[in-house]
C-alpha positions as CSV (number, residue, x, y, z in Angstrom):
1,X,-7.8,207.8,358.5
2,X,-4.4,207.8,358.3
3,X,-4.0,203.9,359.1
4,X,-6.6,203.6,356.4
5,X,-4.8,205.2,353.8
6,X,-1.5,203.3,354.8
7,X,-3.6,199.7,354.6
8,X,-4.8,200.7,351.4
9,X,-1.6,201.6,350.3
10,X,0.1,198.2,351.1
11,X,-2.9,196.2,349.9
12,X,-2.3,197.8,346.6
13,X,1.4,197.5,346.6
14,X,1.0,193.5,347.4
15,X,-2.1,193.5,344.7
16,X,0.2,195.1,342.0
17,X,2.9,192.2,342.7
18,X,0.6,189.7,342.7
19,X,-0.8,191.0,339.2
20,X,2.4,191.3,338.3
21,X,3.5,187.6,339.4
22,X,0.3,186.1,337.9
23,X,0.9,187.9,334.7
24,X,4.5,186.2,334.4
25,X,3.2,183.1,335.4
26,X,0.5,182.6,332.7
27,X,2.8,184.1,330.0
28,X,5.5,182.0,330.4
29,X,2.8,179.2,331.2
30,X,1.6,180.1,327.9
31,X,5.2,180.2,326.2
32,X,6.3,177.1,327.5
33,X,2.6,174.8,326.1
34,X,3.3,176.8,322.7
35,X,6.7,175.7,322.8
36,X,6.4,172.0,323.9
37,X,3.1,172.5,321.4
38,X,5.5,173.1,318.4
39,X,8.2,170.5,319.9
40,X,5.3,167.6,320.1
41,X,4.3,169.3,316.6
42,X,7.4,168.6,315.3
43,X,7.9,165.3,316.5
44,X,4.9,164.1,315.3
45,X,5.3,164.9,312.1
46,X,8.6,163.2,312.1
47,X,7.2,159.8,312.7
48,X,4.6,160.6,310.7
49,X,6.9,160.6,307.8
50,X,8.9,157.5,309.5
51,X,5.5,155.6,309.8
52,X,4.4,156.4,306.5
53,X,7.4,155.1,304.8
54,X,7.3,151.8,307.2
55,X,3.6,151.6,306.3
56,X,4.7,151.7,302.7
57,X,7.7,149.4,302.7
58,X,5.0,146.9,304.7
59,X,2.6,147.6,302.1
60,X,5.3,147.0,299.0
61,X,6.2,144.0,301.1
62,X,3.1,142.8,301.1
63,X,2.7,142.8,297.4
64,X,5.8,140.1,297.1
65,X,3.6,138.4,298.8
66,X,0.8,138.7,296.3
67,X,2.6,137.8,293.3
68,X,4.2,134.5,295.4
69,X,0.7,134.0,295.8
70,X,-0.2,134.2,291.8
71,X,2.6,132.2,290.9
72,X,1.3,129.6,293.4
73,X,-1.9,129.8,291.9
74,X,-0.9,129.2,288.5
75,X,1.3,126.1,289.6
76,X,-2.0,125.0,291.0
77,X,-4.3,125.4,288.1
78,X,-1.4,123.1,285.9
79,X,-1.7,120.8,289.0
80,X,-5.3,120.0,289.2
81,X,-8.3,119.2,286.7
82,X,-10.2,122.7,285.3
83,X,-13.3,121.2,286.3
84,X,-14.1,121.3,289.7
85,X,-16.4,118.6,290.0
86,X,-12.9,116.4,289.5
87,X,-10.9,118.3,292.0
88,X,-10.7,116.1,295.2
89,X,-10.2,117.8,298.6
90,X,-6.8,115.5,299.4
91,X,-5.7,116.8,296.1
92,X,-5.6,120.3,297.5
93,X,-4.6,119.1,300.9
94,X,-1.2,117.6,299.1
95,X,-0.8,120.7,296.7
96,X,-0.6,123.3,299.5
97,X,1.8,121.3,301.3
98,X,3.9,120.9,298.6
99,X,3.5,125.0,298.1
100,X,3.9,125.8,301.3
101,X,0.9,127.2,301.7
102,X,-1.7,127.1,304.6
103,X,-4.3,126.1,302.7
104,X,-6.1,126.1,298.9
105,X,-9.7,126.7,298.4
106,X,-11.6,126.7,295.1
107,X,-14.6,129.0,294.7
108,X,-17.1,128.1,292.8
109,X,-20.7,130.7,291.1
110,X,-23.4,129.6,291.7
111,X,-27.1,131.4,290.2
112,X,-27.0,134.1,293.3
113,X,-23.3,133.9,294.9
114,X,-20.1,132.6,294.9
115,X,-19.8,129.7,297.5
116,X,-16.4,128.3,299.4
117,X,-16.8,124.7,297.3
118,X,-13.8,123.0,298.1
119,X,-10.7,122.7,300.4
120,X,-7.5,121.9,302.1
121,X,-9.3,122.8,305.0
122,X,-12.4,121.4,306.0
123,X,-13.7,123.8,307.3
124,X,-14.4,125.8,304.0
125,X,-15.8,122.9,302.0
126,X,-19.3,123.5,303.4
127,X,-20.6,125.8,300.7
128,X,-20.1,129.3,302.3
129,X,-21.3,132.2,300.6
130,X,-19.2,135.4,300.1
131,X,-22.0,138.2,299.4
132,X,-21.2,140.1,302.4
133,X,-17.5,139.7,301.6
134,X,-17.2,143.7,300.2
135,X,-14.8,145.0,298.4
136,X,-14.2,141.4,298.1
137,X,-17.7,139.8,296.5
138,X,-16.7,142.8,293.8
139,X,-13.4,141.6,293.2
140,X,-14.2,137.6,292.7
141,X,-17.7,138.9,290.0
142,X,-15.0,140.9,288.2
143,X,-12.5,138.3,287.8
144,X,-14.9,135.4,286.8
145,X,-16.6,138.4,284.3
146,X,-13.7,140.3,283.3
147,X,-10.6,138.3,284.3
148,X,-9.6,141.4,285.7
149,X,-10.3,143.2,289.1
150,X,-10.5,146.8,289.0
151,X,-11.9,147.7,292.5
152,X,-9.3,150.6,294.1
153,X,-8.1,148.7,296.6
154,X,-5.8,146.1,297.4
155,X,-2.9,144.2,294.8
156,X,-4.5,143.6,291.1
157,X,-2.3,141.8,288.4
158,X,-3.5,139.7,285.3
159,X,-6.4,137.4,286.3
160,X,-5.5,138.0,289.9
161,X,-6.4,140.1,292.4
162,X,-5.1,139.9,296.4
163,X,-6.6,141.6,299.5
164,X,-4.5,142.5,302.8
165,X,-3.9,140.1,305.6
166,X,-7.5,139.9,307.5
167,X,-9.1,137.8,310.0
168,X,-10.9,134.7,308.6
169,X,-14.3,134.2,308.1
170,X,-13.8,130.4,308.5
171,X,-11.4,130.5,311.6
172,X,-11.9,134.2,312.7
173,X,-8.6,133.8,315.2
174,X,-6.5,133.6,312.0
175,X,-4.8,135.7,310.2
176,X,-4.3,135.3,306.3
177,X,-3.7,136.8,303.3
178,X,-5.4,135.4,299.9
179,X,-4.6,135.4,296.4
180,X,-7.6,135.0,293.5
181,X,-6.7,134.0,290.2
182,X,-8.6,133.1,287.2
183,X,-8.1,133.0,283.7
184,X,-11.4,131.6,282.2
185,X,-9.5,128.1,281.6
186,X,-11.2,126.7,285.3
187,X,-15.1,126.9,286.1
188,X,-13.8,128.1,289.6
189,X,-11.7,130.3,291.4
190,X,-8.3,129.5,293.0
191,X,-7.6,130.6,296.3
192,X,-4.4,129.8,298.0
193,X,-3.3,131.6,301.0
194,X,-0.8,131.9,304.0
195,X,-0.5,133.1,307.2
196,X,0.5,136.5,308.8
197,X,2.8,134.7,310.8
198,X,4.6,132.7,308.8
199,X,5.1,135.6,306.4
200,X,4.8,139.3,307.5
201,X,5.4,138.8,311.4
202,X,8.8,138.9,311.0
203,X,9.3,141.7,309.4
204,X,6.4,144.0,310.5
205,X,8.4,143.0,314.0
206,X,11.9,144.1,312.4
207,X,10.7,147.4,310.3
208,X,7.3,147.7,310.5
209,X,5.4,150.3,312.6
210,X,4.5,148.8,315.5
211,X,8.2,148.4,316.0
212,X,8.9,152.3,315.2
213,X,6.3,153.1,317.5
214,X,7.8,150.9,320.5
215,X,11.5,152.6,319.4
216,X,10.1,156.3,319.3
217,X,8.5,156.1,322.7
218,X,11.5,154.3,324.2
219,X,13.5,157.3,323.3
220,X,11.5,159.6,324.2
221,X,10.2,159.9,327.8
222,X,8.2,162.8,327.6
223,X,5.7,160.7,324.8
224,X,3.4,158.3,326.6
225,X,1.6,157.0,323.5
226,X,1.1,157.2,319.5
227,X,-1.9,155.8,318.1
228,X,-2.9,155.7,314.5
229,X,-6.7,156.3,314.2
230,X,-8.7,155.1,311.1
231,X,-11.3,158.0,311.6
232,X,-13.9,156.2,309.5
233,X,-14.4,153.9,312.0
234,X,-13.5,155.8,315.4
235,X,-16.6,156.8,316.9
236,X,-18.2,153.5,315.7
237,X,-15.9,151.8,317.4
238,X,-14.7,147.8,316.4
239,X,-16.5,147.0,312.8
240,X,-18.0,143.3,314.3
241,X,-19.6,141.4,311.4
242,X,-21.5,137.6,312.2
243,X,-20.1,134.6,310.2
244,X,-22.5,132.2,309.2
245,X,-21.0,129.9,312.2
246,X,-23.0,132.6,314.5
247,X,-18.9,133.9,315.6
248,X,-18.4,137.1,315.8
249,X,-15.6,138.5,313.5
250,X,-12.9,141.7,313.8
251,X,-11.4,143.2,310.5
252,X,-7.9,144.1,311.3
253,X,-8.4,146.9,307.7
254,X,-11.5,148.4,309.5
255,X,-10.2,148.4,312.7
256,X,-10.5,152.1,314.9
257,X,-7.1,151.8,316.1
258,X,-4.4,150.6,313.1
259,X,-1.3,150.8,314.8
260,X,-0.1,151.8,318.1
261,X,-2.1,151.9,321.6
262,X,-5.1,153.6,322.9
263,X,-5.3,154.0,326.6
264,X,-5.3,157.7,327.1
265,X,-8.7,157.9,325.9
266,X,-11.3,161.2,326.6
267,X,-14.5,162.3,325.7
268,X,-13.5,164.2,323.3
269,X,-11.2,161.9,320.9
270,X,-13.8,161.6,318.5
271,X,-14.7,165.4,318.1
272,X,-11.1,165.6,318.3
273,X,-10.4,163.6,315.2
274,X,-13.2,164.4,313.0
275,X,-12.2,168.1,313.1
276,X,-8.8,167.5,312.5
277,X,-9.8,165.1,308.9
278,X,-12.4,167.4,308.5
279,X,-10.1,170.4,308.1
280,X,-7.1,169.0,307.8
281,X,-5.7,171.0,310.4
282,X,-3.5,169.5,313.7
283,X,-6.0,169.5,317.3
284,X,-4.6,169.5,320.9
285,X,-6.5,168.5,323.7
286,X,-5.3,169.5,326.9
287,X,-6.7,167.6,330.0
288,X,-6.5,165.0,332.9
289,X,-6.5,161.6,331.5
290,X,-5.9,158.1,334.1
291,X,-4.9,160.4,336.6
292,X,-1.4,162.3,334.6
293,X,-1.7,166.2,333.0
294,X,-0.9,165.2,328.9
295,X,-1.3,167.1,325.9
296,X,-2.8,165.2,323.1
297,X,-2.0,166.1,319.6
298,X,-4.3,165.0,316.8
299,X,-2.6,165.4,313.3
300,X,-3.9,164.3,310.1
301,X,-1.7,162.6,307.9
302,X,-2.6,162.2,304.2
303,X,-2.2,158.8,302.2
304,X,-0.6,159.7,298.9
305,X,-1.4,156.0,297.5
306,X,-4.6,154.0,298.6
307,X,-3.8,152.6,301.9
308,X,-3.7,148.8,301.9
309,X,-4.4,147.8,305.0
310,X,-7.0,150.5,306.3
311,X,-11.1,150.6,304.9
312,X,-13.9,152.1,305.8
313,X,-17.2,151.3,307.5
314,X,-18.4,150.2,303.4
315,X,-15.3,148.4,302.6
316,X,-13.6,151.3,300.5
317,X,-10.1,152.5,301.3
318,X,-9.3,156.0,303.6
319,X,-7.5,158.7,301.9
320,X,-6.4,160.1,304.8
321,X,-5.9,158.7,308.5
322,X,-4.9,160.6,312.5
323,X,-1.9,160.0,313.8
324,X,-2.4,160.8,317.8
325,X,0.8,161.7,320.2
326,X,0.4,161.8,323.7
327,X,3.1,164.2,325.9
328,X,3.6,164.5,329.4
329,X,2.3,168.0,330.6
330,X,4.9,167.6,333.8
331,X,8.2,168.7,331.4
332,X,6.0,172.6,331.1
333,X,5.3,171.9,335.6
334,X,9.0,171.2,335.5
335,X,10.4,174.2,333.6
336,X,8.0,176.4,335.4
337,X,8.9,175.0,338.6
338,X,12.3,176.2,337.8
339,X,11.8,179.4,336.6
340,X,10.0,180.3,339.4
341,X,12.5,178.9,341.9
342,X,15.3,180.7,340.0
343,X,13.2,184.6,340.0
344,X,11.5,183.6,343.4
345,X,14.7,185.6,345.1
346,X,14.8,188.5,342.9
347,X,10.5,188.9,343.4
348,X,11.4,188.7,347.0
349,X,14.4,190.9,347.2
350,X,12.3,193.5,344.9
351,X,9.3,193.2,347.1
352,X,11.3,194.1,350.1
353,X,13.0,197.1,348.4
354,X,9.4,198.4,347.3
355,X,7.7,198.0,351.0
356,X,10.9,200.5,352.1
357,X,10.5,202.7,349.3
358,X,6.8,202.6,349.8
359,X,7.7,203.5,353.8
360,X,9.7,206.3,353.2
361,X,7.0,207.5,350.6
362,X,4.4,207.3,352.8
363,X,6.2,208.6,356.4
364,X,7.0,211.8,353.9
365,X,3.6,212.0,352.9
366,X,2.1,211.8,356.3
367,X,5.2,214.2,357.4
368,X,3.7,216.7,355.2
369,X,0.5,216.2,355.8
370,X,1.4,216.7,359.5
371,X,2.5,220.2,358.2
372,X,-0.5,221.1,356.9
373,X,-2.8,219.7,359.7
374,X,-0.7,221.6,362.1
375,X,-0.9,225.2,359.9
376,X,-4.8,224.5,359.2
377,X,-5.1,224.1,363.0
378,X,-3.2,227.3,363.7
379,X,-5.0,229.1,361.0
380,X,-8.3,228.0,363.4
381,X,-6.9,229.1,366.5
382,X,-6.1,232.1,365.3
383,X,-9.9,232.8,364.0
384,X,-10.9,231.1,367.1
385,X,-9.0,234.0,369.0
386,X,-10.4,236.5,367.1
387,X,-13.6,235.2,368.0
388,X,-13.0,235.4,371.8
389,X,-11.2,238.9,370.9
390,X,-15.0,240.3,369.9
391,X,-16.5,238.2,373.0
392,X,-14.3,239.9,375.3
393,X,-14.6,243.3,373.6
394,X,-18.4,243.0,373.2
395,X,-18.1,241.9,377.2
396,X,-15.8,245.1,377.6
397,X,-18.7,247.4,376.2
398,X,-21.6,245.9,378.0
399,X,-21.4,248.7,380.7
400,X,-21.5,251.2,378.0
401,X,-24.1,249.3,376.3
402,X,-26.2,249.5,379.5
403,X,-25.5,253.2,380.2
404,X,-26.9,254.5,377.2
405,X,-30.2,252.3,377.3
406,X,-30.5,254.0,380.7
407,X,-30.6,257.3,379.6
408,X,-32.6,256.6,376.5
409,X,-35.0,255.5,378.9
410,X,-35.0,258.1,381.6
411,X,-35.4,260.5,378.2
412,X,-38.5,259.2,377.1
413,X,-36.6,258.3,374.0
414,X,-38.7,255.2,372.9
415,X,-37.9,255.2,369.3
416,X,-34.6,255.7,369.1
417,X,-34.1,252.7,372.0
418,X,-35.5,250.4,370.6
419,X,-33.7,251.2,367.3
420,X,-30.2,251.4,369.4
421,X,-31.8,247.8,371.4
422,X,-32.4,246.5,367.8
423,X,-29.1,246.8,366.6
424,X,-27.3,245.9,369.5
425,X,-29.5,242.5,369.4
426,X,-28.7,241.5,365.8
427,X,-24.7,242.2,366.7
428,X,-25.3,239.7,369.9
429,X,-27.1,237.5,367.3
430,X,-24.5,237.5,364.8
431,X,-21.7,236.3,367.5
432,X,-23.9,233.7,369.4
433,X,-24.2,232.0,365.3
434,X,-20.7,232.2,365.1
435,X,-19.5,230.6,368.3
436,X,-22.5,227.5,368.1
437,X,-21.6,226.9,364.5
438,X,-18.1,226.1,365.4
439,X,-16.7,226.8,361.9
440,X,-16.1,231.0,361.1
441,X,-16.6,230.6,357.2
442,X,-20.4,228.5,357.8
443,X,-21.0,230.5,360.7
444,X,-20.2,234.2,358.4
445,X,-22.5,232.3,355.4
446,X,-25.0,231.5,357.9
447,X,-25.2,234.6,359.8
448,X,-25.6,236.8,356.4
449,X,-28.5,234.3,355.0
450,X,-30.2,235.0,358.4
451,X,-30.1,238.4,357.9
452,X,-31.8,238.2,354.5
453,X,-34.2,235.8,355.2
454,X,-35.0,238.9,358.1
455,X,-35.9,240.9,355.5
456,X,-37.6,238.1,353.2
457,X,-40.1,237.2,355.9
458,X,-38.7,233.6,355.5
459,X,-38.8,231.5,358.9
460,X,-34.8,230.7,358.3
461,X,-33.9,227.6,360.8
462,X,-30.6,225.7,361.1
463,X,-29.0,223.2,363.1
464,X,-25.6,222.0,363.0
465,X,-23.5,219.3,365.4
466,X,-19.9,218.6,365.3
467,X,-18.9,219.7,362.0
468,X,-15.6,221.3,363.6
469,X,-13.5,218.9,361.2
470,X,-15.1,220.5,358.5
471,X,-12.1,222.4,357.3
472,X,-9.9,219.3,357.3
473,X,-11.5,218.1,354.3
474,X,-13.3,220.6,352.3
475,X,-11.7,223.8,351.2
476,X,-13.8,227.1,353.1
477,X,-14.1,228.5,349.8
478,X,-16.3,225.2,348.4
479,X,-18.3,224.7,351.1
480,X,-19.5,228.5,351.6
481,X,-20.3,228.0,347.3
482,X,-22.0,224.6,348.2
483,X,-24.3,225.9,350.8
484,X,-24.8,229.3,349.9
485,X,-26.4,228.3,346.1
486,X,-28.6,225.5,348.1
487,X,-29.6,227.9,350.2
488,X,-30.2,230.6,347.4
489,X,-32.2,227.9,345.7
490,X,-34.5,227.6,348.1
491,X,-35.1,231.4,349.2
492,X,-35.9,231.7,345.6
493,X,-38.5,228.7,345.7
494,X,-40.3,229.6,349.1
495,X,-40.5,233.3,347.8
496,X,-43.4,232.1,345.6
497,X,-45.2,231.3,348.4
498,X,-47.3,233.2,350.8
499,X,-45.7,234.5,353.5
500,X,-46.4,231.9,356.3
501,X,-45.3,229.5,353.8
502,X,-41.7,230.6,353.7
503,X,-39.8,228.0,355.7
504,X,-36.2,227.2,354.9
505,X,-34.3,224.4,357.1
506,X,-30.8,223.4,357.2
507,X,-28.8,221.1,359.0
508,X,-25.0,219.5,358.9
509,X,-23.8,216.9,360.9
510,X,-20.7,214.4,361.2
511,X,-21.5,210.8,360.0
512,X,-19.2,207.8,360.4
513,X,-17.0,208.4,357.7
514,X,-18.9,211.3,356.1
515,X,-20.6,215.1,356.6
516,X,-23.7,215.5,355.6
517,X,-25.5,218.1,354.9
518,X,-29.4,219.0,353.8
519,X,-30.9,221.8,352.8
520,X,-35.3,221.3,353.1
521,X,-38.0,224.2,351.9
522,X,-41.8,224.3,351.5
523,X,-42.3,223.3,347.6
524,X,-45.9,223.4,346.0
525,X,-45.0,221.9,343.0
526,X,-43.2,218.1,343.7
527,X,-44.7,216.6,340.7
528,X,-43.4,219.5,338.4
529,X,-39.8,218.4,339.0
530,X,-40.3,214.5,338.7
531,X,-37.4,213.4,335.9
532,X,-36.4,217.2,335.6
533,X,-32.7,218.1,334.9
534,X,-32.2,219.6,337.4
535,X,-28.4,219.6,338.0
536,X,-28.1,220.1,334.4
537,X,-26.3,223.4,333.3
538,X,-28.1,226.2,332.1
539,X,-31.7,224.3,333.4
540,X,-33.9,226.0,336.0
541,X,-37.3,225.3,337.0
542,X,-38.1,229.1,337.6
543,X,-38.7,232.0,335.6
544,X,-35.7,233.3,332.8
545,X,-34.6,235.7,335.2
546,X,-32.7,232.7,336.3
547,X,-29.0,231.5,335.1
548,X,-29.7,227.7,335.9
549,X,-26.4,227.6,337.6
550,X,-26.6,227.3,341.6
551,X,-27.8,223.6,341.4
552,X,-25.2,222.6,338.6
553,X,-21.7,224.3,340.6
554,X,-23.7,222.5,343.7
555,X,-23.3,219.0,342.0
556,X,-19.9,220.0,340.6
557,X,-18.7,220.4,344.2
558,X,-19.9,217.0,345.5
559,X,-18.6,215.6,342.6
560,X,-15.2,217.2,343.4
561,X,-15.4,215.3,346.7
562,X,-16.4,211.8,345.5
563,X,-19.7,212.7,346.9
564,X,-23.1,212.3,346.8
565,X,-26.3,214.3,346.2
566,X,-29.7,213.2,346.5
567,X,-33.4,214.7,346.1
568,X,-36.2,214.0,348.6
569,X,-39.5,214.9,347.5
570,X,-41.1,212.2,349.2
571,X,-42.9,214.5,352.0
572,X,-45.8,216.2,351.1
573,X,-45.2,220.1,350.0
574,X,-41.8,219.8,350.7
575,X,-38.5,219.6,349.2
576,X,-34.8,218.3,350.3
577,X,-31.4,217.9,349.1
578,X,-29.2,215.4,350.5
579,X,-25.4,215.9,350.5
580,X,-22.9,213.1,352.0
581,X,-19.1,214.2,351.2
582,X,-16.6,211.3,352.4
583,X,-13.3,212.4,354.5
């Protein structure tokens, strides 16, 4: 028992530690993601800002571009004839050379589109139709009706209106931007246009955001990607539209990834993003993603003016676009790693001073403990002796005894000998209980219920093995008010009965780990105390003359002892309680 206790001891001293340790790790796990959290936070809204004003300063850039554009375009329209039946092809051809221009194309209405009619290069003199250009099939109708383009999107100025640089429909490798003018002096559009290399290469390369992107990752190692997502287009994935060549064609304005890279991708990017535009509200995503720990941040970043150079699956323009940031979850392993390094000596030096503390607590304890086993076993010897003391006195007066039995007999005395044999019987009794019981206070309980049941007519049996460790673990004083109500109980119960129908058993023995104890009498009426209360204070099942007590202090003892008490009615016309009482 006493190993027990000590195991039990230890296990809880290592569990409280390792509460303890766990408990420190996940807070400061916990501190250290909200911290690098607000640090990612905080960085990404920094080159939010940057990119926003880059994206602006490429976007202003851009419309230099467009009114270069409409300044060619009016030097064309002096140059050539406002009928475009007289325009020759190697008239253009010479014009955008002379511009420095990649090529012009004039676009002609026809009854149910406007066509691609002729060209510097040849492969837009062929007729083709611009329906499925949006936003810009609106903007050419409203420039041949109005002279004016008022779609919200892209550069308008007077009788012109420019888009941003886009793949070609005509050579869908290319990258262009075009310029659309017309006055109402032509029967056609003019269309010159020039190349994203030539023209915004260079300086999207020098201040643009792809080159703030590179920069901000270079100087920061802990970022392993930013991505700007257009989250119209996300989950759709590349907008892929077919040319009339049969080539398929990309739109660099409806692409799902503006700027940046995308190779940390998850499952959940796309729930990701549309909650974050949705409530305009930053998302992380912690997980495993090709093979590294990140945190991904998703923050929505708001366009103040009509972005240029990002549209929707219908051709309109996004008010609001993700900016993505991807950090390395091994800077929180890091600084965990060493904190814990750095308090692994104090845990252990702590640990050790609690194990001797916890030593000395418990050799005390037991010390005591020794005490008491010790006086509690003196305490029993000393009743023990007593016991022998009335064996050997009883032994001393056997002659005496004898004597007087004699001369009872030899009078003719029958009444009073068997009177004097009677009592001397019940005192032989009385002793012979004691000494097979084992334990004085049962045995002195016993030996008085034996007595009553005597004079109650009630066959009284018991039975009892090793329950000399009784005293160890239950108080005398309990176990006499344990028994003796059970007991009570039952004498009460089988009193109802007839009188060869009074039987009252009970027997105690030592179980592995617990006493038990059970208390059986002849009951008449099982199905009477189905689902009655019978432990309950103040309930009893007989007449008022009854307190309803016994069995209530009965299951306040066992309760005192982290016991257990059970009710058998299971045999026919009879009744038990169980009683198990760990030591």
């Amino acid at each position: 028992m006493r190993r027990k206790v000590w195991l039990l001891v230890i296990i809880l001293i290592a569990l409280l530690l390792g509460v303890n340790n766990t408990i420190y790790y996940v807070t400061t796990k916990h501190s250290l993601e909200v911290s690098l959290q607000h640090e990612l936070e905080t960085a990404a809204k920094q080159i939010g800002v940057s990119i926003e004003v880059s994206r602006r300063g490429s976007e202003k850039y851009q419309e230099e571009i467009g009114r270069e554009l409409r300044a060619a375009s009016i030097a064309s329209q002096y140059a050539l004839n406002p009928d475009v039946e007289k325009v020759t092809n190697s008239q253009l051809e010479e014009l955008a050379k002379k511009l420095e221009l990649v090529d012009i194309t004039l676009l002609k209405r026809t009854t149910d589109s406007i066509v691609l009619y002729k060209s510097s290069d040849p492969k837009e003199r062929s007729g083709y139709r611009t329906n499925s250009w949006n936003p810009w099939y609106t903007a050419f109708n409203q420039l041949f009706d109005d002279k004016q383009v008022t779609v919200n999107w892209g550069q308008s100025l007077t009788n012109f209106w420019t888009g941003p640089f886009e793949f070609s429909s005509t050579t869908t490798d290319k990258i262009h931007k075009w310029g659309y003018y017309y006055d109402g002096s032509t029967n056609y559009l003019i269309d010159p246009y020039i190349s994203y290399a030539s023209r915004q290469l260079d300086y999207d390369q020098s201040t643009g955001v792809t080159r703030l992107i590179n920069e901000t990752l270079a100087e920061n190692q802990s970022l392993q990607e930013i991505t700007i997502i257009n989250p119209a287009t996300f989950e759709d994935g590349e907008h892929l539209t077919i040319t009339e060549n049969g080539e398929q064609l990309s739109h660099m304005t409806q692409s799902p990834i503006s700027y940046g890279s995308y190779t940390f991708k998850h499952a959940h990017d796309g729930k990701n993003v549309k909650l974050a535009v949705s409530t305009n509200e930053k998302v992380y995503q912690d997980a495993v993603i090709n093979g590294k720990h990140v945190i991904k941040l998703f923050l929505p970043v708001d366009v103040s003016d009509t972005a240029k150079s990002m549209l929707d699956g219908e051709g309109q323009p996004i008010q609001r676009y993700v900016l993505s940031v991807v950090a390395d979850y091994s800077t929180v392993q890091q600084a965990l790693d060493m904190q814990f390094r750095n308090i692994a000596f104090i845990m252990t030096g702590v640990t050790v001073l609690s194990l001797i503390f916890l030593y000395w607590v418990v050799t005390s304890y037991r010390k005591s403990q020794d005490k008491l086993v010790r006086k509690a076993q003196e305490t029993y010897l000393d009743e023990i002796n007593g016991l022998f003391q009335s064996i050997r006195a009883q032994r001393h007066d056997f002659m005496n005894h004898v004597q007087t039995i004699h001369s009872l007999a030899e009078l003719g005395k029958t009444e009073e000998l068997k009177a004097y044999a009677s009592e001397l019987t019940g005192e032989i009794r009385q002793m012979n209980d004691i000494i097979n019981i084992g334990d004085p206070a049962i045995a002195a309980l016993i030996r008085s219920k034996m007595l009553q049941a005597e004079v109650l007519k009630v066959d009284f049996t018991c039975e009892f093995s090793e329950i000399n460790r009784l005293e160890l673990g239950i108080k005398s004083l309990d176990m006499t008010r344990l028994l003796g109500n059970l007991i009570d109980n039952a004498f009460d119960e089988v009193m109802t009965h007839e009188e060869g129908d009074r039987r009252v058993h009970i027997a105690a023995s030592h179980k592995a780990g617990y006493f038990q104890f059970s208390i059986s009498n002849t009951c008449f009426r099982i199905e009477e105390l189905k689902g009655k209360p019978l432990f309950k204070a103040g309930y009893s099942s007989k007449n008022n003359s009854h307190s309803g007590l016994g069995l209530h202090i009965v299951k306040s003892i066992v309760d005192k002892y982290k016991g257990f008490i059970s009710l058998d009615i299971h045999t026919a016309d009879k009744i038990a309680f169980i009683i198990k009482i760990p030591f």
